[in-house]
C-alpha positions in Angstrom: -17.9 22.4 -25.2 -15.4 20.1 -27.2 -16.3 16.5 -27.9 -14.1 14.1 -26.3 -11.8 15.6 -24.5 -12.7 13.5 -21.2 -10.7 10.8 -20.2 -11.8 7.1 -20.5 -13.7 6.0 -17.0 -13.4 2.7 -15.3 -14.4 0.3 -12.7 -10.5 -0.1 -11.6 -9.9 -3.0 -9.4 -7.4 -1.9 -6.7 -5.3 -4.3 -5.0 -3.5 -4.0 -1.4 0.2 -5.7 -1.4 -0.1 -5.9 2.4 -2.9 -8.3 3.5 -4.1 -9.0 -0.3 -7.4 -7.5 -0.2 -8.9 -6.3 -3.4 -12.1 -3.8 -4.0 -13.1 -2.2 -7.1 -13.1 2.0 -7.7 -14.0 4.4 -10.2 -11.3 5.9 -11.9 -9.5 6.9 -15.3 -6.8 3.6 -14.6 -8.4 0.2 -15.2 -6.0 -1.7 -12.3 -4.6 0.5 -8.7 -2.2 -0.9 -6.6 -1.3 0.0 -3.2 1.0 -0.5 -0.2 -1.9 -0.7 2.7 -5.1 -0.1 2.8 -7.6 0.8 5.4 -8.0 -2.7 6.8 -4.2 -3.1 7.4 -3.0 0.3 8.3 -1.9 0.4 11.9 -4.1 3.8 12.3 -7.6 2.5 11.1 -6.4 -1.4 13.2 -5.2 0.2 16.1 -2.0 -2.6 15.8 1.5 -2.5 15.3 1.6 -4.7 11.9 5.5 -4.7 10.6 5.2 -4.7 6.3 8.5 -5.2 5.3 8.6 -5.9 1.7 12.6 -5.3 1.0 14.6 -6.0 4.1 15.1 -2.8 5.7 13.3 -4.0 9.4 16.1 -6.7 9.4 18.5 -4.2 8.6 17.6 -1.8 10.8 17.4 -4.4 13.9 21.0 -5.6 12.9 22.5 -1.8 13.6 20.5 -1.5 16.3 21.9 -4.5 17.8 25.4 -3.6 17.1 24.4 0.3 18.3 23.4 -1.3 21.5 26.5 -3.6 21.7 28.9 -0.6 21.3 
């Protein structure tokens, strides 16, 4: 077998942009992000959280109000 042909392992801290939550993982990246995790998904909470990180809920309620008006 060749030496050194894996690829570098960490302990990658992952970090949720939803509720802010961080953990730590295995894995060949040394820093994860991600958009929900398990303790902010509406599936694993069972709640209706809106994440709206660029607008587009706003947006959407604003055509929906003008659909409705129309």
């Amino acid at each position: 077998m060749k030496p050194d042909i894996h690829p570098k392992y960490f302990e990658a801290k992952v970090h949720c942009g939803s509720c802010g939550r961080e953990w730590t993982v295995g894995s060949t990246s040394s820093e994860l992000r991600v958009d929900v995790c398990s303790q902010c998904h509406p599936f694993f909470t069972g709640t209706q959280n809106i994440i709206d990180t660029a607008g587009q809920v706003e947006r959407f309620q604003k055509r929906l109000e003008r659909s409705a008006r129309a």
